[in-house]
Every structure is written in C-alpha cells, then in structure tokens.
C-alpha positions in Angstrom: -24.4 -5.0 -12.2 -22.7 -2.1 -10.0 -20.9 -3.2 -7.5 -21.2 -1.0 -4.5 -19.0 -0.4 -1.7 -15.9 -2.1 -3.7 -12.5 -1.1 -2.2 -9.4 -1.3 -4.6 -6.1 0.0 -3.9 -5.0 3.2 -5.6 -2.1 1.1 -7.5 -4.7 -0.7 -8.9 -6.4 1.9 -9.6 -7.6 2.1 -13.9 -7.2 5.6 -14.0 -4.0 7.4 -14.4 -2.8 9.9 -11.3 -4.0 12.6 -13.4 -7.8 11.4 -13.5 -7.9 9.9 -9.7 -6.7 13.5 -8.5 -9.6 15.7 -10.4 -13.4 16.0 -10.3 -14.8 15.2 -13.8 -17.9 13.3 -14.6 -18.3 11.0 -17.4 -22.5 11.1 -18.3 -22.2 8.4 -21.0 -19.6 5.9 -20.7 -20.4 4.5 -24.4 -19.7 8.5 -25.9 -16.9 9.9 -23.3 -15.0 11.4 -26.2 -12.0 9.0 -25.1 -11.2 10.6 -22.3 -11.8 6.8 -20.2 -8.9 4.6 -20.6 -9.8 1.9 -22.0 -8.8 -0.8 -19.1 -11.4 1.5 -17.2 -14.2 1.4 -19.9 -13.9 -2.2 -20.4 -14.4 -2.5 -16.5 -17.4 -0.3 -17.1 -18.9 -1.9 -20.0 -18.7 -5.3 -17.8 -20.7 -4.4 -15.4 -23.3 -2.4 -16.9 -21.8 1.2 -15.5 -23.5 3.9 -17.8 -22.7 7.3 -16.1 -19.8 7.8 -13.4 -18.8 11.0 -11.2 -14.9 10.8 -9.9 -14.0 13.1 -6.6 -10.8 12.6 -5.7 -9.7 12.2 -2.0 -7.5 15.3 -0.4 -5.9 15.1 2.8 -2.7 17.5 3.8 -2.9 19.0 0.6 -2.3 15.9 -1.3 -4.5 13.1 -2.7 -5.1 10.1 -0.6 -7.6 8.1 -2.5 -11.0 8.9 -4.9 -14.6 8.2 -4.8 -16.1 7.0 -8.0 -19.9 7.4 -7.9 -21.6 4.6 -10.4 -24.8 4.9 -12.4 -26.5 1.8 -14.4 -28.1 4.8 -16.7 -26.7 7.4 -18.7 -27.3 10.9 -18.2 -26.1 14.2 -16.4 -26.0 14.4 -12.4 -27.2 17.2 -11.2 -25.6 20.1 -9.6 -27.4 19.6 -6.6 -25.9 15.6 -6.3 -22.5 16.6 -7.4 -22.0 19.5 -4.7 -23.3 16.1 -2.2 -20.6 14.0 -3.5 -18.0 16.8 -2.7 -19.1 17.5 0.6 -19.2 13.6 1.8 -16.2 13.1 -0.4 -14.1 16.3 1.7 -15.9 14.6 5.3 -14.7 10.9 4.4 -11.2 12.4 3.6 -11.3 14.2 6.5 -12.5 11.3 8.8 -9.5 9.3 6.6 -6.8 11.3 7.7 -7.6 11.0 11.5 -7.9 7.7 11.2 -4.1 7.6 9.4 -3.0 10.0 11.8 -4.4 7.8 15.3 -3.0 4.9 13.7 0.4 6.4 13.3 0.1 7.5 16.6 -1.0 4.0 18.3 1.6 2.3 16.2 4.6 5.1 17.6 3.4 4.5 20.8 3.5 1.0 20.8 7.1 1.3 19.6 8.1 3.2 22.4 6.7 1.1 25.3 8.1 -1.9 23.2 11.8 0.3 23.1 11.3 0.9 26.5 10.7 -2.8 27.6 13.8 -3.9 25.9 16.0 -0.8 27.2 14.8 -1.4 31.0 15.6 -5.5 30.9 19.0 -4.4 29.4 19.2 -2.1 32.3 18.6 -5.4 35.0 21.4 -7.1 33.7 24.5 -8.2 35.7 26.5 -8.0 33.1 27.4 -6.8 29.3 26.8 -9.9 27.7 23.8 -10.5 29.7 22.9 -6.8 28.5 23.5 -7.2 24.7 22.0 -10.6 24.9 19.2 -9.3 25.8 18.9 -6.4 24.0 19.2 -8.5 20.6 16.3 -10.9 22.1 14.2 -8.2 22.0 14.9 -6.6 19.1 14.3 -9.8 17.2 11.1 -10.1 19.0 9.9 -6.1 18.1 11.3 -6.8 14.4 9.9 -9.8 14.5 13.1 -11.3 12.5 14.3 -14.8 13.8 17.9 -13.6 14.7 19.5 -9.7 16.0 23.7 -9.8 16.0 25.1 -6.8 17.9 28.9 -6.4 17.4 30.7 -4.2 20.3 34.3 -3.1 19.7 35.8 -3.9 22.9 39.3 -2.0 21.9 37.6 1.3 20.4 38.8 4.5 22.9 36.2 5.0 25.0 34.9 8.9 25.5 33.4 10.4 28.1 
C-alpha cells in the first residue's frame, strides 16, 4: 500500500539530482520506458505504486526538496491535477523557505544573546585570568564541548 505523508531526506533520496529537480510524471510504473532507476521502481513495485507525478521543490532559485504524488492505478493525471500539484508544490516551498529563513534567524539570535552573556561576565571580572576563565566556561557551555583552552601571549607588543 502507498504510504502517505512519508518524509525521507533528499540524500536518501532514489532518484538522481537530475530527476528530484524536474517535473515529469511517470503514468505506468510497470512501462516507464526506463527512465525509473531501478532502486526507485523496486520501491514502487513493493508497495503497489502504479502512476507517480514528481514536482520538485524551488526556493532562492535552487531546489530544496520534491513532492512525489503516488497513485495505486495506472493511468495519466490530468492537466487540471498536475497544474494543482504545482501550485501547492510552489506554496509549500514557499511556506519551506520561511520557515528555514525564521529558523536561521532564531538560531543567530540566540547566538548573539548567548555571545553577549559570555562577553558581559568577562566584562565583571577583576581580573584577566578571571576574565579568560570565564570566557572559556562559556564558550564550552555555547559549544557545548567539555573543555575551551584560550592561550594569551603575554610578551607580544601590544598596539594601540
């Protein structure tokens, strides 16, 4: 049986880049001509996929993923379906992309609050070693590694 909703990275992906990144429909999976590879037809044949429509994903002018639409019966889609599948396929890439773009966002700003929590305790210490010390702590801690070093050249010239 199709399974629907299934999510599999692009990597693992059976179709080649050239195939995820084009529109092409495939109305009989047991006569495509060969144009299936054949890790993807196997996969097909297994669960009883007869008829598949590919739209590929574009965000920023580049591909960012595909929607494979699955049918248990062979046959040709019709226009009226396929121009569906390109319009919901172009609004869930475009929803996609925000949602990559937010992310990025939240995750940069969380790196600055974090930089800037680390920067101001270095800023209350008495001292330099206090200061570096605490500076590594909290670098290990952002990083989230178990140890920071910081080496300071006491002897280098010092500019202004």
């Amino acid at each position: 049986q199709c399974q629907s909703g299934r999510r599999l990275p692009i990597a693992e992906s059976p179709f080649p880049f050239e195939l995820v990144s084009s529109f092409w429909v495939v109305t009989n999976v047991e006569e495509d001509g060969g144009r299936l590879p054949q890790d993807a037809r196997r996969v097909f044949e297994e669960t009883y996929v007869k008829s598949l429509v590919n739209i590929p994903l574009r965000a920023g002018g580049r591909v960012i993923g595909q929607v494979v639409v699955l049918r248990e019966v062979p046959g040709p889609f019709s226009d009226a379906a396929l121009r569906v599948y390109e319009v919901l396929s172009d609004q869930a890439a475009v929803a996609l992309e925000r949602t990559r773009l937010l992310e990025a966002a939240q995750r940069r700003a969380e790196w600055e609050q974090l930089t800037r929590q680390i920067v101001d305790r270095a800023r209350r210490a008495t001292d330099i070693e206090r200061a570096l010390q605490t500076t590594a702590e909290g670098l290990a801690e952002a990083l989230e590694v178990p140890r920071v070093s910081i080496e300071l050249d006491v002897g280098a010239p010092v500019y202004d």
